[in-house]
N, CA, C and O atoms as a GROMACS GRO file, in nm:
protein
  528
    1UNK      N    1   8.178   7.998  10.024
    1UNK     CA    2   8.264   8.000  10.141
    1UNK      C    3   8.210   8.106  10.239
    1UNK      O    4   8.137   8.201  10.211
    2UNK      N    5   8.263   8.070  10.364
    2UNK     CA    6   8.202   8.192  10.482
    2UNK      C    7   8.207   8.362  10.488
    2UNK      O    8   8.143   8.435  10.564
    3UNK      N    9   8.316   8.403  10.369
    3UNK     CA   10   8.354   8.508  10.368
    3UNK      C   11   8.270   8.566  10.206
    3UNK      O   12   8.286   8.679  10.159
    4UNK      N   13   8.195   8.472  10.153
    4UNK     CA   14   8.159   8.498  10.010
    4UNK      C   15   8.033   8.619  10.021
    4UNK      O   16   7.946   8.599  10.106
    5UNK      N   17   8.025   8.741   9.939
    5UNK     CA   18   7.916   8.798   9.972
    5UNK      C   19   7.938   8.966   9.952
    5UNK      O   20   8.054   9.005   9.949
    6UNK      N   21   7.855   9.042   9.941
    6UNK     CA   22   7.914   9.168   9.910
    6UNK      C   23   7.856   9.218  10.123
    6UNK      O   24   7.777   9.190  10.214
    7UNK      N   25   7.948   9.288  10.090
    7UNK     CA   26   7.924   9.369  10.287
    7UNK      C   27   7.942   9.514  10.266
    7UNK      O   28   8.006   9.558  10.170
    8UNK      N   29   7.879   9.598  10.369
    8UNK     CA   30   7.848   9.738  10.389
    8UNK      C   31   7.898   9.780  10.553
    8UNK      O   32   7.869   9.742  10.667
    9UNK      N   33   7.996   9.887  10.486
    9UNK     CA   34   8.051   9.932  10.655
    9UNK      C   35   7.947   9.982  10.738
    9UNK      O   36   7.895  10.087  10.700
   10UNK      N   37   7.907   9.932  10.842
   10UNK     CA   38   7.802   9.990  10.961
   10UNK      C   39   7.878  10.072  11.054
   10UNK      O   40   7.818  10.173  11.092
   11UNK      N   41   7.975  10.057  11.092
   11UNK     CA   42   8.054  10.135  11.219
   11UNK      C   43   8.200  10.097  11.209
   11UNK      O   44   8.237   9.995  11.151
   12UNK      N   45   8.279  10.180  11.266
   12UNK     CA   46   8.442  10.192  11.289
   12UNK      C   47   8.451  10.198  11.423
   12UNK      O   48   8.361  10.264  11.475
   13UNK      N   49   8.539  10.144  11.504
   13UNK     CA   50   8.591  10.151  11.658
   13UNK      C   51   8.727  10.217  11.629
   13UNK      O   52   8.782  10.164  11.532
   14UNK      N   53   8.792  10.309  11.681
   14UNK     CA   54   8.912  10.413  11.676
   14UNK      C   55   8.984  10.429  11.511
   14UNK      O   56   9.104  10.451  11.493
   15UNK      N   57   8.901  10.415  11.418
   15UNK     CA   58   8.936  10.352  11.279
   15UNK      C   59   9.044  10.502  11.291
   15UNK      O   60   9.161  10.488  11.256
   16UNK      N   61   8.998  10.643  11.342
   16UNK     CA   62   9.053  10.786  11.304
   16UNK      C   63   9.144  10.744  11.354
   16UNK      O   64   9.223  10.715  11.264
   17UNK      N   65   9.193  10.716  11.463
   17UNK     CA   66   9.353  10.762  11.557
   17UNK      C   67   9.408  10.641  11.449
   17UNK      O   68   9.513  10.671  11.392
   18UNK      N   69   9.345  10.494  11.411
   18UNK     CA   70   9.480  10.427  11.325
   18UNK      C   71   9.474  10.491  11.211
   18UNK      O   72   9.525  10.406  11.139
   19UNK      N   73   9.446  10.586  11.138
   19UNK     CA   74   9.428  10.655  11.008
   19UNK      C   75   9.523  10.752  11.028
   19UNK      O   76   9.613  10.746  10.945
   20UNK      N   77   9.536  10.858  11.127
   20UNK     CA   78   9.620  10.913  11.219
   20UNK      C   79   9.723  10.866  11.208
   20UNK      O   80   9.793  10.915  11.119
   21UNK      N   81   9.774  10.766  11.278
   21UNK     CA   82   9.873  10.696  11.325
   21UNK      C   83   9.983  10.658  11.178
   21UNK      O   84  10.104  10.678  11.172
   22UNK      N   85   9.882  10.589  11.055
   22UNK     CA   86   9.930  10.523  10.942
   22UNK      C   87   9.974  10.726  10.853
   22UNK      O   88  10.002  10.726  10.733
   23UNK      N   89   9.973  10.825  10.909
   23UNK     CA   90  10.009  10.929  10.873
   23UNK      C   91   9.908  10.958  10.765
   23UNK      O   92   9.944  10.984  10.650
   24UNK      N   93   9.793  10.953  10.800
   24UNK     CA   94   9.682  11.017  10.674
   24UNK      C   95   9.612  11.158  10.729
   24UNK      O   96   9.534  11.175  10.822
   25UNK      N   97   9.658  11.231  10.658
   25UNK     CA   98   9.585  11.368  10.690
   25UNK      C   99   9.455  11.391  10.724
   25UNK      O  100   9.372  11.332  10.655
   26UNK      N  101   9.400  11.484  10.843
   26UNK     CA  102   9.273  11.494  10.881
   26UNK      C  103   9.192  11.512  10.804
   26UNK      O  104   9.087  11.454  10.830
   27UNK      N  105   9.194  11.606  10.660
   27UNK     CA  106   9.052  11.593  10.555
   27UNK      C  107   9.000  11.465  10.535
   27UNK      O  108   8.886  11.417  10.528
   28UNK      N  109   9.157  11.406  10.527
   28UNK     CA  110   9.109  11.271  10.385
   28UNK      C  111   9.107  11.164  10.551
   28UNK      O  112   9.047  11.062  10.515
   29UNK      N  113   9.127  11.154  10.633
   29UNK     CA  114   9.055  11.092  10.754
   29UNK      C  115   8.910  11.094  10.831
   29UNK      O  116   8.848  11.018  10.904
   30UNK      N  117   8.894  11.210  10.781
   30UNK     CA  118   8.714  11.274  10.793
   30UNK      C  119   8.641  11.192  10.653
   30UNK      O  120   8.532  11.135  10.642
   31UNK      N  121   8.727  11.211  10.575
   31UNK     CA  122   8.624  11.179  10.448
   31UNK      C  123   8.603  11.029  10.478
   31UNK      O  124   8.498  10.965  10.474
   32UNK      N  125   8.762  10.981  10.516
   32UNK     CA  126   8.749  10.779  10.486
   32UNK      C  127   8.642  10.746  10.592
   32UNK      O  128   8.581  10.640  10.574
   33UNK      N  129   8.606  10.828  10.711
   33UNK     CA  130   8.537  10.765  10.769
   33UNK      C  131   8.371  10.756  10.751
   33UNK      O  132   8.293  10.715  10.837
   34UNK      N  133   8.348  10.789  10.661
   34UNK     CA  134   8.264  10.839  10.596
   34UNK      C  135   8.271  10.771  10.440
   34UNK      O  136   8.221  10.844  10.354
   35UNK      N  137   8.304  10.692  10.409
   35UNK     CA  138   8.373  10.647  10.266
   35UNK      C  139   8.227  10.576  10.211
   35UNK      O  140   8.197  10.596  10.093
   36UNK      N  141   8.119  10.476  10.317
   36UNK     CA  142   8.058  10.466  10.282
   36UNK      C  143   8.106  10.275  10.181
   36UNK      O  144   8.051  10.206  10.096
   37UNK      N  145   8.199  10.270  10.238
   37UNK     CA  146   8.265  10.122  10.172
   37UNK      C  147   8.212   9.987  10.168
   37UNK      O  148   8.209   9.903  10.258
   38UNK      N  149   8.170   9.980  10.045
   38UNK     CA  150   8.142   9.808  10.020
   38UNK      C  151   8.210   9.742   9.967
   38UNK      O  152   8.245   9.765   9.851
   39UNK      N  153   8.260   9.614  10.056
   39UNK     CA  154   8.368   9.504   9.992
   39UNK      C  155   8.262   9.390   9.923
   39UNK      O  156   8.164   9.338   9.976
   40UNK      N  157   8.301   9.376   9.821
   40UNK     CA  158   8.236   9.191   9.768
   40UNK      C  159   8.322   9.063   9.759
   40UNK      O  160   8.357   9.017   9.650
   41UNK      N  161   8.343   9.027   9.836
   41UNK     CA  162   8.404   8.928   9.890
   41UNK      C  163   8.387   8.784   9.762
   41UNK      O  164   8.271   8.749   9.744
   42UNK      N  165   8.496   8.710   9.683
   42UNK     CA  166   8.417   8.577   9.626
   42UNK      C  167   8.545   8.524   9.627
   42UNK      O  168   8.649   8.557   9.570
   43UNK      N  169   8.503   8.393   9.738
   43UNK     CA  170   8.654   8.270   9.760
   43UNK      C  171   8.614   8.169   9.674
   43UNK      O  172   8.496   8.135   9.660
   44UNK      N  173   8.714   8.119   9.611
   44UNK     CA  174   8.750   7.974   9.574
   44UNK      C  175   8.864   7.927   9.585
   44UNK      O  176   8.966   7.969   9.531
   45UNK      N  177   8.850   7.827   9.665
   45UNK     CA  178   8.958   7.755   9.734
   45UNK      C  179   9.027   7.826   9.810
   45UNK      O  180   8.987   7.859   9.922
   46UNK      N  181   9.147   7.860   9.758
   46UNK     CA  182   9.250   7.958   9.806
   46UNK      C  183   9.267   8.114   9.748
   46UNK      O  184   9.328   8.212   9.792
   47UNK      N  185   9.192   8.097   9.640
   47UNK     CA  186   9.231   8.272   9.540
   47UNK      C  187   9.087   8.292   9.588
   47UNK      O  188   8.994   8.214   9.610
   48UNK      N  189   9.105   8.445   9.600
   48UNK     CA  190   9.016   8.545   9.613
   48UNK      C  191   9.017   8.637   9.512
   48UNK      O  192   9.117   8.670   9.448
   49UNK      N  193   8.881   8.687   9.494
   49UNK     CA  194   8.863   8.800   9.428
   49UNK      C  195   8.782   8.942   9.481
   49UNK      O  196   8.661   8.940   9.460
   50UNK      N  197   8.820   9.030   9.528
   50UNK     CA  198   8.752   9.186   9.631
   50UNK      C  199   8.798   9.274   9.532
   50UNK      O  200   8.897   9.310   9.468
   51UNK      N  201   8.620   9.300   9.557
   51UNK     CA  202   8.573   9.443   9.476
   51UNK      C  203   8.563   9.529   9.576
   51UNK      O  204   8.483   9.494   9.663
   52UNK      N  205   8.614   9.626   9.591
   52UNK     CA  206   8.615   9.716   9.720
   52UNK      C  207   8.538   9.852   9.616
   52UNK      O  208   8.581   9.881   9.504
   53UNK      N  209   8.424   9.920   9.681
   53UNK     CA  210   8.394  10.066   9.614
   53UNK      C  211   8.287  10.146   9.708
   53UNK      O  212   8.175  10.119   9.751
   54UNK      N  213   8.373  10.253   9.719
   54UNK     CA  214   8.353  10.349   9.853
   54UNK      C  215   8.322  10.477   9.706
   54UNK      O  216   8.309  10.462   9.584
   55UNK      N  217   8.319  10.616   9.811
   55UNK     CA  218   8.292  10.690   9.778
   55UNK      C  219   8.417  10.779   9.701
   55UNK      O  220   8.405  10.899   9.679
   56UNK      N  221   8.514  10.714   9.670
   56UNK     CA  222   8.648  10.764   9.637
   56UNK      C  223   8.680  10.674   9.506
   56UNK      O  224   8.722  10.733   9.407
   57UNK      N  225   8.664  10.553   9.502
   57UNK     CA  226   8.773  10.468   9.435
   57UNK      C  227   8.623  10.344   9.400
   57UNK      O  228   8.505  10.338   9.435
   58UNK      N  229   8.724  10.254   9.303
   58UNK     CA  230   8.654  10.122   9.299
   58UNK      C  231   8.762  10.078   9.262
   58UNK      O  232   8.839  10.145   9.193
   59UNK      N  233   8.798   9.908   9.317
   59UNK     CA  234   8.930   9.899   9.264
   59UNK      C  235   8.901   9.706   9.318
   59UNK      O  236   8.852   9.670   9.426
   60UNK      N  237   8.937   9.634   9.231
   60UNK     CA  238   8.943   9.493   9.197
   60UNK      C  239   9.083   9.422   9.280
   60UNK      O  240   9.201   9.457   9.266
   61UNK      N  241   9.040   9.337   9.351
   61UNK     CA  242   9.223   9.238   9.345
   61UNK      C  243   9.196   9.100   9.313
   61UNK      O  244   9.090   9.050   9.348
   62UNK      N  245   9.260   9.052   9.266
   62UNK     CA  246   9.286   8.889   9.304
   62UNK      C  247   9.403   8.810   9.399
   62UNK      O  248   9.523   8.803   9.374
   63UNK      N  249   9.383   8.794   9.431
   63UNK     CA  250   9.485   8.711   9.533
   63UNK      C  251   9.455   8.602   9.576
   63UNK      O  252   9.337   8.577   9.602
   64UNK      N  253   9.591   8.473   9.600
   64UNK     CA  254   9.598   8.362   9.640
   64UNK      C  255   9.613   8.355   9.751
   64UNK      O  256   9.695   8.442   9.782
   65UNK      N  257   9.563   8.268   9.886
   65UNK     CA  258   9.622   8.321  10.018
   65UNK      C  259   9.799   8.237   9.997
   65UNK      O  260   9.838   8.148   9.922
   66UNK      N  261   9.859   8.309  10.092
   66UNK     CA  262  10.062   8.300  10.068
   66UNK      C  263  10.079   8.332  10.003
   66UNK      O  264  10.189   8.283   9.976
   67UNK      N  265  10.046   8.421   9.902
   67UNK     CA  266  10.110   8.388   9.753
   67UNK      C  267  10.107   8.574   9.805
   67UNK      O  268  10.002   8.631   9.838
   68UNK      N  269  10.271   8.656   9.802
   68UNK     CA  270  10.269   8.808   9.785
   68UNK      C  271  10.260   8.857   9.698
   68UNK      O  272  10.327   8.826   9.599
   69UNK      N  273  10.146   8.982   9.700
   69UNK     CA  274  10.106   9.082   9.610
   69UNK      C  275  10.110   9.226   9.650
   69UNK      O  276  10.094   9.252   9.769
   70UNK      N  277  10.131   9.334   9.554
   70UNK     CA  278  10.139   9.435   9.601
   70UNK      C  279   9.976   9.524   9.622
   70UNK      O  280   9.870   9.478   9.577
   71UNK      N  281   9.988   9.676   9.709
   71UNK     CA  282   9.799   9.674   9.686
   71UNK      C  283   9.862   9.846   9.744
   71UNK      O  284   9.964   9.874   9.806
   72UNK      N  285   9.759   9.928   9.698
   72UNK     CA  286   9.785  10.042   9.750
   72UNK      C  287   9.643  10.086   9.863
   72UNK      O  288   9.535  10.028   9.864
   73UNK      N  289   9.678  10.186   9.940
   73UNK     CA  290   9.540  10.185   9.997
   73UNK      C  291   9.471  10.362   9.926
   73UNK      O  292   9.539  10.438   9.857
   74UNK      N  293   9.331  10.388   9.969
   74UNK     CA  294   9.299  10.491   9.883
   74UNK      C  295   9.341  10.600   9.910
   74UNK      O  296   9.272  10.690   9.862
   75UNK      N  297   9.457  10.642   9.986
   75UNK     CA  298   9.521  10.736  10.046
   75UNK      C  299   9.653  10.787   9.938
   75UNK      O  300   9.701  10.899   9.920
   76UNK      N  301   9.687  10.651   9.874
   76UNK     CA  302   9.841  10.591   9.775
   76UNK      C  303   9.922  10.546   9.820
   76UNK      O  304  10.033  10.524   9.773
   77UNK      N  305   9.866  10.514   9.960
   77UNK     CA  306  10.020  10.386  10.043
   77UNK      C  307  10.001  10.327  10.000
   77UNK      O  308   9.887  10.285   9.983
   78UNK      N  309  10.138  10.270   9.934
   78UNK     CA  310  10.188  10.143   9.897
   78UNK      C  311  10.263  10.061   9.976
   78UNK      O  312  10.357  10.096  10.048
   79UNK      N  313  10.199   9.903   9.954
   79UNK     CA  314  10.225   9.797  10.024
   79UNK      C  315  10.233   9.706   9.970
   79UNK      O  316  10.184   9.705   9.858
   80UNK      N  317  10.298   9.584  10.021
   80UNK     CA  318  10.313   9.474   9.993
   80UNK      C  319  10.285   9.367  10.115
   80UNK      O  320  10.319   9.374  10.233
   81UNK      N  321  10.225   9.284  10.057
   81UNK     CA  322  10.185   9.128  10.117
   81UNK      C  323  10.108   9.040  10.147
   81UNK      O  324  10.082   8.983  10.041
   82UNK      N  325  10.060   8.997  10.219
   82UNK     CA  326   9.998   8.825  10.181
   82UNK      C  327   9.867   8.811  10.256
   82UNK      O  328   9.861   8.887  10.352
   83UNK      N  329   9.781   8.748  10.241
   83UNK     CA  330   9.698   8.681  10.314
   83UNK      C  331   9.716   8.544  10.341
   83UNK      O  332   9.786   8.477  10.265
   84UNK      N  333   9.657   8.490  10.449
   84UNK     CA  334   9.680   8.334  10.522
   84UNK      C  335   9.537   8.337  10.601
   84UNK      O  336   9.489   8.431  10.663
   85UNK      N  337   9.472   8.178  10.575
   85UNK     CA  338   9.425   8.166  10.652
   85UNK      C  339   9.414   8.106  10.762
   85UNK      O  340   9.436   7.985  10.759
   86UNK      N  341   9.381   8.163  10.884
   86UNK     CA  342   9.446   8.106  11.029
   86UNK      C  343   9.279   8.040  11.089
   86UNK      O  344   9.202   8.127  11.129
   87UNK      N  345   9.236   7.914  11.093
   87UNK     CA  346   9.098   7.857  11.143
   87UNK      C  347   9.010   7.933  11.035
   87UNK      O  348   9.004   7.934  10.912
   88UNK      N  349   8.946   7.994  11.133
   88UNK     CA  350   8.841   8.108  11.044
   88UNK      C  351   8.875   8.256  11.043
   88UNK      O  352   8.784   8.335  11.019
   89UNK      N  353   8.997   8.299  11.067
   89UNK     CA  354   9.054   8.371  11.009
   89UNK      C  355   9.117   8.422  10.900
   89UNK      O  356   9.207   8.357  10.847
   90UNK      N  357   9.075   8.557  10.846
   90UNK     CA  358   9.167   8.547  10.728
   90UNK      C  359   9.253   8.708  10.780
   90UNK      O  360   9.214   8.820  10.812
   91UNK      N  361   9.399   8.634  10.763
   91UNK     CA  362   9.503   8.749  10.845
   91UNK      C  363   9.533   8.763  10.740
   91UNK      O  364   9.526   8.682  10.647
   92UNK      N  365   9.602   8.953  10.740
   92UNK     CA  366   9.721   8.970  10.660
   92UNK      C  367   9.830   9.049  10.694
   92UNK      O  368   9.816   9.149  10.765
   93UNK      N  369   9.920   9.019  10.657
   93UNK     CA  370  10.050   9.129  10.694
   93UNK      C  371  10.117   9.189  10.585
   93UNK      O  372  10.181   9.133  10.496
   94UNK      N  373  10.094   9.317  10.604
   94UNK     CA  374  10.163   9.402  10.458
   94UNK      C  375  10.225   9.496  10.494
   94UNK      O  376  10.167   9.575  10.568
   95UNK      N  377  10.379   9.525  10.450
   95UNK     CA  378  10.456   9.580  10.477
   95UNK      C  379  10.464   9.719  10.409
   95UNK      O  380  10.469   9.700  10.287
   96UNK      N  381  10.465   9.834  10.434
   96UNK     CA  382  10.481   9.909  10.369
   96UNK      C  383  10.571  10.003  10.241
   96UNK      O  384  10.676  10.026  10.301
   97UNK      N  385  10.581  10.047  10.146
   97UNK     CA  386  10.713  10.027  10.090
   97UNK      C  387  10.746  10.192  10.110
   97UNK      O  388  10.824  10.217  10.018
   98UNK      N  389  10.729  10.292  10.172
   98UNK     CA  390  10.760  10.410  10.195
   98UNK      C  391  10.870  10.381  10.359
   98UNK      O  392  10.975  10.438  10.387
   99UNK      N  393  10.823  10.313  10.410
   99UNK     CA  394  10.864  10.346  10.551
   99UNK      C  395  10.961  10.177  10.597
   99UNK      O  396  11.080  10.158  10.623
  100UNK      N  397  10.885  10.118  10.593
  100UNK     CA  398  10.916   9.965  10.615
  100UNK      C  399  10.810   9.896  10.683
  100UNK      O  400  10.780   9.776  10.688
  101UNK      N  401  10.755  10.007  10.741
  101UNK     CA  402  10.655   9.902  10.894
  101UNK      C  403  10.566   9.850  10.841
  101UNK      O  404  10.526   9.867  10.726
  102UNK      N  405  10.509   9.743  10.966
  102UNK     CA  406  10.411   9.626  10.865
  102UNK      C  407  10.257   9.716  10.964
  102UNK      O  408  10.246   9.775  11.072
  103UNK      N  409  10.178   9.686  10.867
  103UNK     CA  410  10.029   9.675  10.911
  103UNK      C  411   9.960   9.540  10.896
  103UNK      O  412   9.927   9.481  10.793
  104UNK      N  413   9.946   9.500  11.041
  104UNK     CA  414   9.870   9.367  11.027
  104UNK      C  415   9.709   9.389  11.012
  104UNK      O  416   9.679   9.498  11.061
  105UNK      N  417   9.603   9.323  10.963
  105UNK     CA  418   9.496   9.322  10.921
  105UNK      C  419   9.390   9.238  10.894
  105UNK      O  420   9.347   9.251  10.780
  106UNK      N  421   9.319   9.132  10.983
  106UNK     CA  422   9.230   9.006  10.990
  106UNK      C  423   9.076   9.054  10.958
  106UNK      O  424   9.016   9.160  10.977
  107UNK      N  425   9.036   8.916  10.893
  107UNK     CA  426   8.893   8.955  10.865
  107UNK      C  427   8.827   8.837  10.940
  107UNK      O  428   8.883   8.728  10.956
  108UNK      N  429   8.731   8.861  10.975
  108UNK     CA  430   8.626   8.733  11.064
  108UNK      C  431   8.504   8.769  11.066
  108UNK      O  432   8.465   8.883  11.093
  109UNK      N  433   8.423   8.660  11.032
  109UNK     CA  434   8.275   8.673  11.082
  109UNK      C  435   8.231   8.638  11.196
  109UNK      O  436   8.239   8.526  11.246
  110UNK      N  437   8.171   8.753  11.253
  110UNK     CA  438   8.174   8.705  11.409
  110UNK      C  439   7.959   8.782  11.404
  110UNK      O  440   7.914   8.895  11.387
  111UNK      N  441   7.889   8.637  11.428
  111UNK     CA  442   7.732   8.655  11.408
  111UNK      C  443   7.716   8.683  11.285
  111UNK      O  444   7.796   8.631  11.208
  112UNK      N  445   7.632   8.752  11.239
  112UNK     CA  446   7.605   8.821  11.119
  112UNK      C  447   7.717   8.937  11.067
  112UNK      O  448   7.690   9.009  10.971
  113UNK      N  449   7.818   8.944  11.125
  113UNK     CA  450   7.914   9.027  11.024
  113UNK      C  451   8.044   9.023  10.998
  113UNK      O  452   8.101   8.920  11.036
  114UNK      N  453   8.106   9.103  10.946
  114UNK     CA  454   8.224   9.037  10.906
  114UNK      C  455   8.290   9.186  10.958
  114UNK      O  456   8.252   9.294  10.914
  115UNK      N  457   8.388   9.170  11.053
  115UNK     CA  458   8.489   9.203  11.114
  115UNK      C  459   8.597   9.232  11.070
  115UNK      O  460   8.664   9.136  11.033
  116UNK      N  461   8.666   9.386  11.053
  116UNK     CA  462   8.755   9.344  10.950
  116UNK      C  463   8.865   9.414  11.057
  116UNK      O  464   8.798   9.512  11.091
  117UNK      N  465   9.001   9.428  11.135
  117UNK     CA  466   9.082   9.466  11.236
  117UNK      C  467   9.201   9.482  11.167
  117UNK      O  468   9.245   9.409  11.079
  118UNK      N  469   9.261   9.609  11.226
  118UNK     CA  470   9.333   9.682  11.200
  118UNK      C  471   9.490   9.667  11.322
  118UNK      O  472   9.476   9.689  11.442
  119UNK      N  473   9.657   9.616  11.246
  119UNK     CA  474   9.718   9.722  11.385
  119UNK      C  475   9.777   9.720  11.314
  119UNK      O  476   9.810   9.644  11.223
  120UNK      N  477   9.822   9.896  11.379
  120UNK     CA  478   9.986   9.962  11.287
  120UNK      C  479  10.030  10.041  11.412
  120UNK      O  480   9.956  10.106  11.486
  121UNK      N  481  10.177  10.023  11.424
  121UNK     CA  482  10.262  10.078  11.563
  121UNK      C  483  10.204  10.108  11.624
  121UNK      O  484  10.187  10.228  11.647
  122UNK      N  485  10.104   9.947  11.722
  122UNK     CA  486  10.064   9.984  11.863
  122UNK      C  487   9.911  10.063  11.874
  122UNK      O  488   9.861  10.101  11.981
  123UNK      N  489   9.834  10.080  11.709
  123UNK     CA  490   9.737  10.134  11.753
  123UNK      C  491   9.614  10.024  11.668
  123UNK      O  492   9.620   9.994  11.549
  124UNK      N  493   9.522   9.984  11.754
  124UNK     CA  494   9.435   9.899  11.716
  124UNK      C  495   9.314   9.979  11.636
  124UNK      O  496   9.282  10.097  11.651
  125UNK      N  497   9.254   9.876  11.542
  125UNK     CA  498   9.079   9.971  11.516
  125UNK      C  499   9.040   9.865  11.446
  125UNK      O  500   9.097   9.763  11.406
  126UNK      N  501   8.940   9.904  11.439
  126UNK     CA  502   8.786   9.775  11.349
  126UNK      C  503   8.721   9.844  11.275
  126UNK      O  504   8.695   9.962  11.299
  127UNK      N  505   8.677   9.770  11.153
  127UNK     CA  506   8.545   9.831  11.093
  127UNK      C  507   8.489   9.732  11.071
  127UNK      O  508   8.529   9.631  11.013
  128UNK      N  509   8.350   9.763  11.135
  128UNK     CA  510   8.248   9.633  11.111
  128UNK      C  511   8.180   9.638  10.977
  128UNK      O  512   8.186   9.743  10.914
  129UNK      N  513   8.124   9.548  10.934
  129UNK     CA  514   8.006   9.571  10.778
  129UNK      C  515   7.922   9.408  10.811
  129UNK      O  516   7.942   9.300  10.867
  130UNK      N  517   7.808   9.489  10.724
  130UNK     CA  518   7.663   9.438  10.790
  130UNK      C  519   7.634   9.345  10.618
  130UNK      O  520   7.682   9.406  10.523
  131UNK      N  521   7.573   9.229  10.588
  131UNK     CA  522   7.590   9.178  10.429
  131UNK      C  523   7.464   9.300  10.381
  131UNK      O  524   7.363   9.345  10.435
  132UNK      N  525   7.518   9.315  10.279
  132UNK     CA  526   7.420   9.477  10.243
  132UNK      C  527   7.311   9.328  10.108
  132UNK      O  528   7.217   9.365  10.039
   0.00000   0.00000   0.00000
């Protein structure tokens, strides 16, 4: 599938101010940007399987798209919710379980990379990755 493949972060567009914004402290916002993160992406059909492993963590999911799951991020926000795919989009919306607010979150290949977009209250960001 179009999204199948392991990828390497090349660059972030305002990734700090939404890191900021999602209330993550400036060390551990210096460090994530810098994390050094490779996702491995492997679709079938509708379930996915992402190996995400940065310089902090390595950590496995499976997920069906619709189907809600919970996921923490490497900070320890905890969240809940879903992926869908929209054309060649793959959106998600996950709600947070500390606060309530949702962070929406799409992935796309746009040329050679895969696009991954960020919004939480009003503040946008991207991190691009290059197929390593």
């Amino acid at each position: 599938m179009t999204f199948n493949g392991t990828w390497k972060v090349d660059r972030n567009e305002n990734y700090e101010k939404f890191m900021e914004e999602m209330g993550i402290n400036m060390v551990k916002r210096k460090l994530a940007s810098h994390d050094n993160l490779k996702i491995t992406l492997e679709q079938t059909g509708d379930k996915f399987h992402v190996k995400e492993v940065s310089t902090f963590r390595t950590l496995e999911i499976d997920f069906t798209l619709g189907v809600t799951f919970d996921y923490s991020l490497a900070d320890g926000t905890e969240l809940t919710g879903s992926w869908v795919m929209e054309g060649d989009t793959l959106k998600g919306s996950f709600t947070r379980k500390d606060n309530g607010k949702v962070l929406i979150t799409s992935r796309k290949i746009i040329g050679d990379e895969l696009v991954q977009s960020y919004s939480y209250e009003g503040v946008e960001a991207k991190r691009i990755f290059k197929r390593s």
